[in-house]
PDB file of N, CA, C and O in Angstrom:
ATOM      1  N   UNK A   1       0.842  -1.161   0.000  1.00  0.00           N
ATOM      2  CA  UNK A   1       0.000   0.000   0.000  1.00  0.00           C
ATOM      3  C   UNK A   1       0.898   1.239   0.000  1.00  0.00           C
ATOM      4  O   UNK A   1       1.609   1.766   0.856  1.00  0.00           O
ATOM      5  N   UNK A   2       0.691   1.429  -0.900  1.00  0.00           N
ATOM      6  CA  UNK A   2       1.564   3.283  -1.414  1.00  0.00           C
ATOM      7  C   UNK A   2       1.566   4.300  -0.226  1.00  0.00           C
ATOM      8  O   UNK A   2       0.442   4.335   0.276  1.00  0.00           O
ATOM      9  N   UNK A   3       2.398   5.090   0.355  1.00  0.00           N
ATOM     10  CA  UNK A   3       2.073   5.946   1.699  1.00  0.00           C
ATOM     11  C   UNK A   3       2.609   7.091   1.352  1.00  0.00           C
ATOM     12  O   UNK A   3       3.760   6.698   1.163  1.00  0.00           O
ATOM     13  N   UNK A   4       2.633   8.215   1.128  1.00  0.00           N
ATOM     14  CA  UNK A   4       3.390   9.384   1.111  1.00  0.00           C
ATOM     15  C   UNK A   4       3.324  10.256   2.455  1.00  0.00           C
ATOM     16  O   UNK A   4       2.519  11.169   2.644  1.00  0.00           O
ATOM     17  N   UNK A   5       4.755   9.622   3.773  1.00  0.00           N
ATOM     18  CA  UNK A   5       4.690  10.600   4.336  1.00  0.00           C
ATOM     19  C   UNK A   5       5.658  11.609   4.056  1.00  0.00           C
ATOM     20  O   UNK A   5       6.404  11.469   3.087  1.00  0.00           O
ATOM     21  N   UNK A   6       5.744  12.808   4.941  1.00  0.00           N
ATOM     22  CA  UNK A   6       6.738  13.772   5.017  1.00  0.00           C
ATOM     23  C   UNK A   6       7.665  13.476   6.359  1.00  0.00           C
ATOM     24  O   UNK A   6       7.195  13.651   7.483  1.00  0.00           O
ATOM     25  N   UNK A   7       9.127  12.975   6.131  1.00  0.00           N
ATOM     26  CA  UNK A   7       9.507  12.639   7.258  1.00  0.00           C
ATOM     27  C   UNK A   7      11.145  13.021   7.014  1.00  0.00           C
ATOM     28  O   UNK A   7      11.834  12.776   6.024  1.00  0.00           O
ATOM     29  N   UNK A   8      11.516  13.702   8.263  1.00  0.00           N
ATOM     30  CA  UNK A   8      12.884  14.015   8.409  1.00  0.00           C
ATOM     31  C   UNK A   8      13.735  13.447   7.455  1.00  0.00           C
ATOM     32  O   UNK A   8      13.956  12.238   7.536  1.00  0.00           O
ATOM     33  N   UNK A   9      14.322  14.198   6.445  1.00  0.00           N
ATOM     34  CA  UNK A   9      15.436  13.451   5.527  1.00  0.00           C
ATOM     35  C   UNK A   9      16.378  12.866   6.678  1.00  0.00           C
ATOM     36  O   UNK A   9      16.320  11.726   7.138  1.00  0.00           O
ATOM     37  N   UNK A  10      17.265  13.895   7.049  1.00  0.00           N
ATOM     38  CA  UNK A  10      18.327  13.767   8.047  1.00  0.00           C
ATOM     39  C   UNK A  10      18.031  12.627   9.427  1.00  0.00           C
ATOM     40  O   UNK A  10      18.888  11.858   9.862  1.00  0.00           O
ATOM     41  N   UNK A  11      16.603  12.752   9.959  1.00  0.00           N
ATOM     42  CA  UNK A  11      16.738  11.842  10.143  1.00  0.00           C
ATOM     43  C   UNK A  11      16.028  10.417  10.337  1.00  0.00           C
ATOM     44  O   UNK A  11      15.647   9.797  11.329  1.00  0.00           O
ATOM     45  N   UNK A  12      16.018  10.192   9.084  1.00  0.00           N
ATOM     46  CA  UNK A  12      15.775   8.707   8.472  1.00  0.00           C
ATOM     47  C   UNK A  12      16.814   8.501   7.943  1.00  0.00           C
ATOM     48  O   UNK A  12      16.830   7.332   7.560  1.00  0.00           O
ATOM     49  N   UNK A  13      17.843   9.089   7.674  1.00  0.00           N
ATOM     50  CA  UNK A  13      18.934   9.061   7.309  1.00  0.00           C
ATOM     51  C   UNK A  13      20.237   8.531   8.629  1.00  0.00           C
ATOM     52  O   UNK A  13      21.107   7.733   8.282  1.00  0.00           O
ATOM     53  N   UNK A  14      20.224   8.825   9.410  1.00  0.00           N
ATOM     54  CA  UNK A  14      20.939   8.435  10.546  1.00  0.00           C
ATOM     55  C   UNK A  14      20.058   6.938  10.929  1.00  0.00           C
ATOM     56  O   UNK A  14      20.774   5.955  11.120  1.00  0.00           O
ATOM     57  N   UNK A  15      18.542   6.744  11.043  1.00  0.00           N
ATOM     58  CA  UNK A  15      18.350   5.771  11.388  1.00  0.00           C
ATOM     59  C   UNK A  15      18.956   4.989  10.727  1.00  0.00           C
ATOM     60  O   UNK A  15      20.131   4.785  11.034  1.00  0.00           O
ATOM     61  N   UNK A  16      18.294   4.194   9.450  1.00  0.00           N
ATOM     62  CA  UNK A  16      19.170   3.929   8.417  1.00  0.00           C
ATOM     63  C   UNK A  16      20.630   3.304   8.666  1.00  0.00           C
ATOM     64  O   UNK A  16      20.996   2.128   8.682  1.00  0.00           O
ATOM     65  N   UNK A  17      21.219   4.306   8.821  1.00  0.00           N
ATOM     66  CA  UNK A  17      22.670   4.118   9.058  1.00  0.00           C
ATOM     67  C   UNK A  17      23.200   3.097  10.517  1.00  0.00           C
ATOM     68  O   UNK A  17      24.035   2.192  10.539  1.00  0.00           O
ATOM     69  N   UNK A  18      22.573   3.512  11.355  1.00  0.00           N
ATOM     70  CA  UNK A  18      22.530   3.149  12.813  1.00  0.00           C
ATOM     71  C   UNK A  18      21.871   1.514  12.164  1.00  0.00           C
ATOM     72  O   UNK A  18      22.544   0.494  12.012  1.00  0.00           O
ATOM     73  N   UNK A  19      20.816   1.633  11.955  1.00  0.00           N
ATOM     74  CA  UNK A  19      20.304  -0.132  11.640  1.00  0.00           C
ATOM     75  C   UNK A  19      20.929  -0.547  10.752  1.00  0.00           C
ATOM     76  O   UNK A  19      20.571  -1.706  10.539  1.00  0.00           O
ATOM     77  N   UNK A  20      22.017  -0.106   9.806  1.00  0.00           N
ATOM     78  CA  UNK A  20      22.261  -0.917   8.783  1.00  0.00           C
ATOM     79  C   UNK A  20      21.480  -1.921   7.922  1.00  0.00           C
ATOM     80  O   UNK A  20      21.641  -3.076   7.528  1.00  0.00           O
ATOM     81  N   UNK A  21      20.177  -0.542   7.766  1.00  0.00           N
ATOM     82  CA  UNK A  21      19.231  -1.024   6.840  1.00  0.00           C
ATOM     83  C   UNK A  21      20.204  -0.072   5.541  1.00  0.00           C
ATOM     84  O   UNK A  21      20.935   0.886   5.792  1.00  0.00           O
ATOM     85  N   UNK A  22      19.890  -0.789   3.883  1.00  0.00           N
ATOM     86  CA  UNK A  22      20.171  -0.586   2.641  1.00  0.00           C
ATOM     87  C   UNK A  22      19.172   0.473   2.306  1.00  0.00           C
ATOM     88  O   UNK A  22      19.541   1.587   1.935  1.00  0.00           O
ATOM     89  N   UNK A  23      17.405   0.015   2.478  1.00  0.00           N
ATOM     90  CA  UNK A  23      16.513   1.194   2.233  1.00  0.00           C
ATOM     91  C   UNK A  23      15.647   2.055   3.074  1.00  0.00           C
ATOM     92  O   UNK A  23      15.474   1.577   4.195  1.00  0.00           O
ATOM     93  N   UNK A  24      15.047   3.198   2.855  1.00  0.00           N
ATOM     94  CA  UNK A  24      14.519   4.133   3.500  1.00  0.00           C
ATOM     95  C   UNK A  24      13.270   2.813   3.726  1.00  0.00           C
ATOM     96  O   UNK A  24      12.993   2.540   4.894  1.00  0.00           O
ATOM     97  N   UNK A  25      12.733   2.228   2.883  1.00  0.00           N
ATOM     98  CA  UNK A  25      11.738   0.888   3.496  1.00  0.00           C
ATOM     99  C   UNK A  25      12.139   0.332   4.607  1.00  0.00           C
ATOM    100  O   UNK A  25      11.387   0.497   5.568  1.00  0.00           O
ATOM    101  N   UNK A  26      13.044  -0.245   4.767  1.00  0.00           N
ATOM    102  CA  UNK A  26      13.592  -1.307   5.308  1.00  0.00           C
ATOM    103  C   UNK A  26      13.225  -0.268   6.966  1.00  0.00           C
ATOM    104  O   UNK A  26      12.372  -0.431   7.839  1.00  0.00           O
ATOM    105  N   UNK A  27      14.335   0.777   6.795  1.00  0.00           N
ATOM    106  CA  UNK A  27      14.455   1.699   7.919  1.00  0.00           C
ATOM    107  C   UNK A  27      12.922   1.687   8.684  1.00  0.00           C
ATOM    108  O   UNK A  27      12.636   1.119   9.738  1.00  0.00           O
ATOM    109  N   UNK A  28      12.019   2.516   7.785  1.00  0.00           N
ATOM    110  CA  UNK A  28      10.791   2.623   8.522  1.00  0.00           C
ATOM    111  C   UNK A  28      10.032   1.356   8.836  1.00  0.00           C
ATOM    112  O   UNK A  28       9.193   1.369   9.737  1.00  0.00           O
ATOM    113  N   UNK A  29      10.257   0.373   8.213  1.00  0.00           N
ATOM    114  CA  UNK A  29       9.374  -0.960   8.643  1.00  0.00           C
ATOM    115  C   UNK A  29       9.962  -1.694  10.217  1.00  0.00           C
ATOM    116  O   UNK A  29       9.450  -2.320  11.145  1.00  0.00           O
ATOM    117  N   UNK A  30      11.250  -1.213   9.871  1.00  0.00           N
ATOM    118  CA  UNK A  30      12.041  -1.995  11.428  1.00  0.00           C
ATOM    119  C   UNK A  30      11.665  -1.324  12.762  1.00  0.00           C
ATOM    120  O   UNK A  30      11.650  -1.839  13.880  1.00  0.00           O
ATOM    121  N   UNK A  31      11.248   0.431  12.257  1.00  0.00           N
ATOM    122  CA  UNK A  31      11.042   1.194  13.481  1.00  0.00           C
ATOM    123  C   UNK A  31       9.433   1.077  14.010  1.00  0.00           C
ATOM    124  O   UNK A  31       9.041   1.219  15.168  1.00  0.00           O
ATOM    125  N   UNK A  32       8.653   0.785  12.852  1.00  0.00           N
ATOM    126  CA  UNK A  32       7.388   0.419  13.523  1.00  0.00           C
ATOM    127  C   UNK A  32       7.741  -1.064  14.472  1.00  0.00           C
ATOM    128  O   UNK A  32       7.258  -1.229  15.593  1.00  0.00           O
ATOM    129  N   UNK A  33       8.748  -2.172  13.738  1.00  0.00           N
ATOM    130  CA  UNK A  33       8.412  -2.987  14.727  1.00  0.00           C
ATOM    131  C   UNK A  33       9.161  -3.031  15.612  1.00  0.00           C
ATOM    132  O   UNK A  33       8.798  -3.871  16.435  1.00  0.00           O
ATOM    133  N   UNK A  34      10.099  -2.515  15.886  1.00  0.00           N
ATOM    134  CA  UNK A  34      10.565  -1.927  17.365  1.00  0.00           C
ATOM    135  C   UNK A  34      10.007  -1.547  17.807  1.00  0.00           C
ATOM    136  O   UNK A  34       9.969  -2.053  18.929  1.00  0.00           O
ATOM    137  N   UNK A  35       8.881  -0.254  17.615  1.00  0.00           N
ATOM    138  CA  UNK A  35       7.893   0.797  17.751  1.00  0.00           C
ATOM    139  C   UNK A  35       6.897  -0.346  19.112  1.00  0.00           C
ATOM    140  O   UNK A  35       6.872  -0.259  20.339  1.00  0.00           O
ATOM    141  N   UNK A  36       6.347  -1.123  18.351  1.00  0.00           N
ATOM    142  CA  UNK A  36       5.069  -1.919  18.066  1.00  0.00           C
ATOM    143  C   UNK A  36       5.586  -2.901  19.826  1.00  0.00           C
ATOM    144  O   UNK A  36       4.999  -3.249  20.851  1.00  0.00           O
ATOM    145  N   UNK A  37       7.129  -2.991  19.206  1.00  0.00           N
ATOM    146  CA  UNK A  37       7.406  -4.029  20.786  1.00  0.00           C
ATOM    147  C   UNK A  37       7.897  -4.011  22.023  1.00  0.00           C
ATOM    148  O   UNK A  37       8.192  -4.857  22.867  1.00  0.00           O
ATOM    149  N   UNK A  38       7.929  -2.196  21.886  1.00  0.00           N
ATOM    150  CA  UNK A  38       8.449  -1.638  22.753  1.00  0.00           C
ATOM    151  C   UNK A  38       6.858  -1.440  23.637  1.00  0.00           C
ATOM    152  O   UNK A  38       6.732  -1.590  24.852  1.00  0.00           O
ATOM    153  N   UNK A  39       5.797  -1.088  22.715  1.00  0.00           N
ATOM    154  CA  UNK A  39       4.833  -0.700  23.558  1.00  0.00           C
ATOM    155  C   UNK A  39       4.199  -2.321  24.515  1.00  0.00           C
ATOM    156  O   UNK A  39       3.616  -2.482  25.587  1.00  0.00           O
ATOM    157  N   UNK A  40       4.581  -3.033  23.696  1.00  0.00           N
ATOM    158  CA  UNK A  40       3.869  -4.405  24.079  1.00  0.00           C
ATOM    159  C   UNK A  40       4.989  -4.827  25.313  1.00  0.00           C
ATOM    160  O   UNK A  40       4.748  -5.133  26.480  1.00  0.00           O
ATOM    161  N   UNK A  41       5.575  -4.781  24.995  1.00  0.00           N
ATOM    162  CA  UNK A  41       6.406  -4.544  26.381  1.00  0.00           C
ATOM    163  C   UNK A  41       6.143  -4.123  27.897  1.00  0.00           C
ATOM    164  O   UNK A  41       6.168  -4.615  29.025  1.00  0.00           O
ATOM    165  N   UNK A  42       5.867  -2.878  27.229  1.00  0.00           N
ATOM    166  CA  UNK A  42       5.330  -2.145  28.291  1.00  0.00           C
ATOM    167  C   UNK A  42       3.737  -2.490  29.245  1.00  0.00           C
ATOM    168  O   UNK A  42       3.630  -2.499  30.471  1.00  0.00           O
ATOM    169  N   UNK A  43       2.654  -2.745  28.237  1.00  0.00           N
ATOM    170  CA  UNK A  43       1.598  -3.428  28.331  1.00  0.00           C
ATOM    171  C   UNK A  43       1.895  -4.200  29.364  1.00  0.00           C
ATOM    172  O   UNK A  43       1.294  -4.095  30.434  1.00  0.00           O
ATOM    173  N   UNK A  44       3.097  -5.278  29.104  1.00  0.00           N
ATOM    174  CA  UNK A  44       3.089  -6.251  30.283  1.00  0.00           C
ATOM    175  C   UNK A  44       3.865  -5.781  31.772  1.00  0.00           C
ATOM    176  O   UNK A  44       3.733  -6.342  32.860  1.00  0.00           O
ATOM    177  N   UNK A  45       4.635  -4.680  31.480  1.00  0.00           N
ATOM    178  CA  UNK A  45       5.536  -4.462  32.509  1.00  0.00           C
ATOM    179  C   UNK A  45       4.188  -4.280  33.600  1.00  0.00           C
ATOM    180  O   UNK A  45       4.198  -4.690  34.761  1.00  0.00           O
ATOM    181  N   UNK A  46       3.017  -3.553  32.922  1.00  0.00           N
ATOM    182  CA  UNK A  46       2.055  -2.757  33.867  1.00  0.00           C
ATOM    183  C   UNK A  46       1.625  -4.011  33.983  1.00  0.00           C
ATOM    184  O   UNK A  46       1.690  -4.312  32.792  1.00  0.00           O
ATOM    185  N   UNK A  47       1.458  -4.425  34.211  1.00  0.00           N
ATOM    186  CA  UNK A  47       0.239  -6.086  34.650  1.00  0.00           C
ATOM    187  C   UNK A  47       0.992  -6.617  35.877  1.00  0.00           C
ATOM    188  O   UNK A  47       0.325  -7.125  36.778  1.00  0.00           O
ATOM    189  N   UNK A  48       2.906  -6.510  36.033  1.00  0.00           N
ATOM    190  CA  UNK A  48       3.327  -6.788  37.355  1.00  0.00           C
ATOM    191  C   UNK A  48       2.679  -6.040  38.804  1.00  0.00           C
ATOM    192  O   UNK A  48       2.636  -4.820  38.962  1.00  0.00           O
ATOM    193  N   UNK A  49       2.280  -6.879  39.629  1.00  0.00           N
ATOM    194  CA  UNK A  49       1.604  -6.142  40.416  1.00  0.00           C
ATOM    195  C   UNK A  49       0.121  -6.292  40.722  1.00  0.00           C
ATOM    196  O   UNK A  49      -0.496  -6.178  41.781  1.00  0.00           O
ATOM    197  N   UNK A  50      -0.313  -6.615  39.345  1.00  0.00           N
ATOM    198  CA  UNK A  50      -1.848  -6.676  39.352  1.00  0.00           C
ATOM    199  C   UNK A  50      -2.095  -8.190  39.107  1.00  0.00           C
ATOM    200  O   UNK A  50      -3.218  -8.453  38.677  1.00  0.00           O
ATOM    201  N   UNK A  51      -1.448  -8.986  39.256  1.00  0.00           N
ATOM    202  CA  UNK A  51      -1.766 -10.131  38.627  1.00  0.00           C
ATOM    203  C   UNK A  51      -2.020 -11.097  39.857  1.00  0.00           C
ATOM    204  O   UNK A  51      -1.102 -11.089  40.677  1.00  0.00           O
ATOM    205  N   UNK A  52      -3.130 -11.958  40.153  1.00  0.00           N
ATOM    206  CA  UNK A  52      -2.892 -12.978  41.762  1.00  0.00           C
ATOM    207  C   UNK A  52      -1.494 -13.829  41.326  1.00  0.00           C
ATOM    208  O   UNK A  52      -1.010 -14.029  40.213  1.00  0.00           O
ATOM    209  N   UNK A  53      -1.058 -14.239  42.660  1.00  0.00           N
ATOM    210  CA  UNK A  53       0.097 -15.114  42.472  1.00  0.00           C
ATOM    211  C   UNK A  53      -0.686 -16.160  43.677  1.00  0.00           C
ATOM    212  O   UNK A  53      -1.316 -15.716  44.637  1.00  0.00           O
ATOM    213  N   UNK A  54      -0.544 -17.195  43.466  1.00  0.00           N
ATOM    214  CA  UNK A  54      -1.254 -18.079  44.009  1.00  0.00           C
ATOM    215  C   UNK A  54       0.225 -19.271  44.936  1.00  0.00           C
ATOM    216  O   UNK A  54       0.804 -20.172  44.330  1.00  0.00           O
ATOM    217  N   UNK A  55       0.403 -19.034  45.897  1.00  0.00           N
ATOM    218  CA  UNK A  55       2.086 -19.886  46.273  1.00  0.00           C
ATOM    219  C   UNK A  55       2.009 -21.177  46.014  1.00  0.00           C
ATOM    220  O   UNK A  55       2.862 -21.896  45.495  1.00  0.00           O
ATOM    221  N   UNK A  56       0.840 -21.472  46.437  1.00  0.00           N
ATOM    222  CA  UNK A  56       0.467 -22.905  46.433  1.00  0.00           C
ATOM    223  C   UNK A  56       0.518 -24.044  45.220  1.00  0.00           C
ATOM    224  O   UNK A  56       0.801 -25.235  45.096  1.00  0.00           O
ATOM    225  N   UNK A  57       0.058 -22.911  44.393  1.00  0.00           N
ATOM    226  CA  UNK A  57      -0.262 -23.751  43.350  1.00  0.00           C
ATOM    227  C   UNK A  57       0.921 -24.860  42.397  1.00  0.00           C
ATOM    228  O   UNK A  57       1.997 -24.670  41.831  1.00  0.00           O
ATOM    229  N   UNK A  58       0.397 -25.552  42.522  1.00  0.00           N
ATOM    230  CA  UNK A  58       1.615 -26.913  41.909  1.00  0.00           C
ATOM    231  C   UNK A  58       1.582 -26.964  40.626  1.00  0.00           C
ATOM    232  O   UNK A  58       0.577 -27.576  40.262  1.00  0.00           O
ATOM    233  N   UNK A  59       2.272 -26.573  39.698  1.00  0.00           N
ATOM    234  CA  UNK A  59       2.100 -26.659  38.201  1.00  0.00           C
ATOM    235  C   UNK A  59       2.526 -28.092  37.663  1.00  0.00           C
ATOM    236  O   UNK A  59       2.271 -28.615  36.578  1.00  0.00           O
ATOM    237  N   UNK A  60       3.284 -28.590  38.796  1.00  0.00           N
ATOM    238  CA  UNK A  60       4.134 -30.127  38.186  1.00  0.00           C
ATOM    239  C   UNK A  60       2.776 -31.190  38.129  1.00  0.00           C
ATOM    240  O   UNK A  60       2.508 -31.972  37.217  1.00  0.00           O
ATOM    241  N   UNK A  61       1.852 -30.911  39.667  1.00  0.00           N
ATOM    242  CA  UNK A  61       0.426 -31.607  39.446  1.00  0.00           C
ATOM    243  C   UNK A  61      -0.188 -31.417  38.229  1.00  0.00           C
ATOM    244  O   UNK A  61      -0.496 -32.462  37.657  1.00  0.00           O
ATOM    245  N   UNK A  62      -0.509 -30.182  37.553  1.00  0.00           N
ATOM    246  CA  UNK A  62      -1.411 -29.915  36.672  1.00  0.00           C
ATOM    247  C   UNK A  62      -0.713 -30.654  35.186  1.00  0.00           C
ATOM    248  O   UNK A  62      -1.276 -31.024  34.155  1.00  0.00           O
ATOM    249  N   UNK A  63       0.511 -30.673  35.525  1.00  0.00           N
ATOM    250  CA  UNK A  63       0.969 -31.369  34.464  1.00  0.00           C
ATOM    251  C   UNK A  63       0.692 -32.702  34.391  1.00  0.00           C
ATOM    252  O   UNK A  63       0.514 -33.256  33.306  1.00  0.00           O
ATOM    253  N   UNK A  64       0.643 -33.225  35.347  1.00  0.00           N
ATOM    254  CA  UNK A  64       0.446 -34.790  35.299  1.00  0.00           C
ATOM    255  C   UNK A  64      -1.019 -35.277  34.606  1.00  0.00           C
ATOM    256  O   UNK A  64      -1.108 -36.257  33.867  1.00  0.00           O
ATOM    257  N   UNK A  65      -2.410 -34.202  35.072  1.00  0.00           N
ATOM    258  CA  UNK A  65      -3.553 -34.886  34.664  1.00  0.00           C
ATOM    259  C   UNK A  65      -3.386 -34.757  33.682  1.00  0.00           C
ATOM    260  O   UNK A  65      -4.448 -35.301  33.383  1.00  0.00           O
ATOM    261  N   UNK A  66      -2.608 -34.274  31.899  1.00  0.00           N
ATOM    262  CA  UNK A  66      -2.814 -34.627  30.870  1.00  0.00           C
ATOM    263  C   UNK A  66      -2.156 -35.408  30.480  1.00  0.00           C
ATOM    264  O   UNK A  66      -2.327 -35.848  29.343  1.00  0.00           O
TER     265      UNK A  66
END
């Protein structure tokens, strides 16, 4: 899908360079998915804390009934 943004020559140009990506493609596709896994990342960092932790629970049992 064709996109025309307007985006920093200079710097997409250093990114680029820094990733030792060949094209201005390459460059912007790697930074969305850095972009993309940095936030998902984060998503989980926030869930420490909120999550029950149960001490008890035996995972080696739960393994056995299958």
């Amino acid at each position: 899908m064709p996109t025309n943004l307007a985006i920093d020559d200079d710097l997409l140009e250093e990114a680029r360079r820094i990733g030792g990506r060949k094209t201005k493609r390459e460059t912007v596709n790697d930074a969305l998915r850095e972009f993309i896994q940095r936030r998902q990342r984060q998503e989980l960092v926030a869930l420490f804390g909120h999550v029950d932790y149960d001490a008890a629970y035996d995972y080696k049992k739960e393994r056995r009934r299958r």
